[in-house]
N, C-alpha and C positions, 0 to 999 in steps of 0.2 A: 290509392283510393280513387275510386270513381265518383264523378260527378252525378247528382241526382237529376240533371237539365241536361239537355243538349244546346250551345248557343252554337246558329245559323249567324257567321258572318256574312255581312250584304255587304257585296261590293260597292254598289250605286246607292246614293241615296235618296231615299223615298220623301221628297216635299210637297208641296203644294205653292210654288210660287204666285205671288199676285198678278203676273203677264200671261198665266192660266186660268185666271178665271176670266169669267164672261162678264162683261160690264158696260161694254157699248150699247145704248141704247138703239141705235141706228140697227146694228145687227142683230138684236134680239128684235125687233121689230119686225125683221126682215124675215126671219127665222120661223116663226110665226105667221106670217104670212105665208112664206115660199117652203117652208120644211117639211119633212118625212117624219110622219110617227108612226111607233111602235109602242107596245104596252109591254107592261110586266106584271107580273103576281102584284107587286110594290108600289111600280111607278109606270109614268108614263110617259116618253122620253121623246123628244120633239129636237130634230137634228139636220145637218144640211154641211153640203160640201162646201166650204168656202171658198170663196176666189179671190178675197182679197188678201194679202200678206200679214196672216198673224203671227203676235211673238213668237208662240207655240202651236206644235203642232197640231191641238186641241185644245179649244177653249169652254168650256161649262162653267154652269150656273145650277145651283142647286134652289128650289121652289117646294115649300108646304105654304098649301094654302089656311087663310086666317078659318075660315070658314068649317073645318073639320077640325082645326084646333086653337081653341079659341085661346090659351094663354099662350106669349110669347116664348115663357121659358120651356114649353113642351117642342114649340116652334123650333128652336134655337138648337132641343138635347138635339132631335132629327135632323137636321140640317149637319149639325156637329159631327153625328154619329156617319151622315153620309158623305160627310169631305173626307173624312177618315178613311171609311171605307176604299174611295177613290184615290186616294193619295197612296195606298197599302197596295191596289192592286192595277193601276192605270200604267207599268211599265210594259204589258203584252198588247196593248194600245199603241202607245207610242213607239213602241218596237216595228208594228205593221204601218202605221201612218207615215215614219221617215224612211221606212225601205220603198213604200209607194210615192214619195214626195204630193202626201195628202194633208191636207189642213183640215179640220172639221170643227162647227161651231154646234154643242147642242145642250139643251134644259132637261134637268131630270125635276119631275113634278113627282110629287106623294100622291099615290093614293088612297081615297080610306080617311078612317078617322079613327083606328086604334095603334096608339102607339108601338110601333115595332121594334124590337128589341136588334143589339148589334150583329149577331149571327143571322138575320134572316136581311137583314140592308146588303152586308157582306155581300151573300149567296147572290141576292138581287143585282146587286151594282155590277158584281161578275158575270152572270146571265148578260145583264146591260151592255159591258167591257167586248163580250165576245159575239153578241148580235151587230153593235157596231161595225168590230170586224169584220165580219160579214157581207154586212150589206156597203160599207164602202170597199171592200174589195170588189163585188157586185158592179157600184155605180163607176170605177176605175176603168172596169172591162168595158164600159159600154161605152163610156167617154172618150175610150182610144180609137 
């Protein structure tokens, strides 16, 4: 008898350590000041080549502002629903970052004020995942 599912075993696994997120204020300071943005349908992501020695290869910080939603627990589902996202799909990231021996510090903000459901953050965070890639392969070439 066959199975009605297919289970995909994952070799590695998909976390979200806390030496991955973004927490320094110093660097997010910095980030903000000295960083690169780019927009999404979603978000709008505010990023920068690090030079100082992070745990990880990539450090983010996930941002809804109060302003477009005014209760916390809406705050929180988005926020929630976008660590997720990036925890599911941040291995083609870190897969181009330690073959470049790249660091990269950056903020994804919401935008908007209607809450977005988990298939459209996904899609976003992916779009986000592979612009990254991108443009620090970009900034790589020109730094050498």
């Amino acid at each position: 008898m066959q199975r009605p599912y297919t289970y995909k075993m994952n070799t590695t696994r998909e976390t979200f350590h806390k030496s991955e997120r973004l927490c320094s204020r110093k660097t997010i300071e910095t980030l903000f000041e000295n960083g690169n943005i780019f927009y999404n349908s979603l978000f709008k992501v505010v990023w920068n080549i690090d030079q100082n020695t992070l745990p990880s290869p990539a450090q983010v910080a996930f941002s809804v502002s109060k302003r477009g939603f005014r209760l916390a627990v809406t705050r929180n589902l988005i926020k929630r629903r976008m660590r997720e996202a990036y925890r599911k799909n941040k291995s083609a990231l870190y897969g181009h970052l330690m073959t470049g021996n790249i660091q990269i510090a950056f903020v994804v903000i919401v935008r908007g004020n209607v809450v977005p459901d988990y298939i459209s953050i996904e899609k976003s965070i992916k779009e986000v995942i592979n612009k990254l890639i991108v443009l620090t392969s970009r900034k790589s070439e020109v730094g050498s």
